[in-house]
N, C-alpha and C positions, 0 to 999 in steps of 0.2 A: 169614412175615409176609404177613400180606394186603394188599390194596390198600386195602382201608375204613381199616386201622388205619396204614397208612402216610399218608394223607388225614387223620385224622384229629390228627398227630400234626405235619404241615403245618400245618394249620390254628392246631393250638395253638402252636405256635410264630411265625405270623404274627402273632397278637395280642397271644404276647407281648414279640416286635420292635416292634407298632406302640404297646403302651406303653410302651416304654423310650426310641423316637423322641418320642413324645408328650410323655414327663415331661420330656424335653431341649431339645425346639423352642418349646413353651408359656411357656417361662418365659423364653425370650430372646426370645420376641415383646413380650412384656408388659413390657419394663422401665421404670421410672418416666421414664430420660434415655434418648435414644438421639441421641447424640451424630452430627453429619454432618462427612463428610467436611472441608477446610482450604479445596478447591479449589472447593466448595459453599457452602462461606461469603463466601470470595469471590467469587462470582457472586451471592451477595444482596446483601452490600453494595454491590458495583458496579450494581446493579438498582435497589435503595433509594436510592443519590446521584443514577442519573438520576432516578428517580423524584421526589425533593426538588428536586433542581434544575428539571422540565418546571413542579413545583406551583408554584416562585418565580417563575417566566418569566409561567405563568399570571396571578400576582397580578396582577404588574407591568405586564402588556398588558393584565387588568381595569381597574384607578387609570387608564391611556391612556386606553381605551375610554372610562372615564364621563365622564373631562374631558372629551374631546372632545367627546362628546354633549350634554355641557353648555355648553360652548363653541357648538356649532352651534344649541342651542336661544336662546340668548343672543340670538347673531346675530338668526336670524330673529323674536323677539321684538323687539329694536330697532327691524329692518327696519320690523316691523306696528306702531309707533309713529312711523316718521319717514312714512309712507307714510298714516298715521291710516286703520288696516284695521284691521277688527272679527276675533276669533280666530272668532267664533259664526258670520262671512258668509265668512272668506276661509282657502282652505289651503295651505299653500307646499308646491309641486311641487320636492322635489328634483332631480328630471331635468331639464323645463324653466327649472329656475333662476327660477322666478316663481311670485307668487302669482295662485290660482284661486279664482274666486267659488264659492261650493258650491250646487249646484242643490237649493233645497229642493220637494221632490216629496209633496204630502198623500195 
């Protein structure tokens, strides 16, 4: 036996190992379900509850958020009516806790 024909006889036998890998690995890649692990799934769901719980917190400090914002525009709207200040002439400085004339500039 030669070396060509023992080469050659390699060869055909490697391809056709890596059909027989082929025909067996292809089709357990492709399966419609591939099912995960128990311990997998409980780290999504555990993932999903924080998840649902940070979105509630979220609303919840949203509805805060606007009251108050609306609450604080209230105020200073009263303010500029006990004070009889124009919104067009004066703007209320939140830091300094007062209202400022608005320098109008042509």
């Amino acid at each position: 036996m030669s070396v060509e024909t023992v080469v050659e006889e390699v060869k055909a036998e490697a391809v056709k190992l890596a059909e027989e890998v082929k025909a067996v690995v292809v089709p357990e890649a492709k399966k419609a379900v591939v099912t995960i692990t128990d311990s997998e799934k409980l780290i999504l769901a555990e993932a999903e509850v924080e998840y649902l719980k940070a979105s509630a917190e979220i609303q919840r400090l949203t509805k805060i958020t606007e009251s108050k914002a609306k609450e604080y525009q209230s105020a200073v709207d009263s303010m500029l009516k006990k004070y009889v200040l124009d919104k067009a002439d004066y703007l209320f400085d939140g830091v300094k806790k007062a209202f400022t004339l608005i320098e109008k500039k042509l």
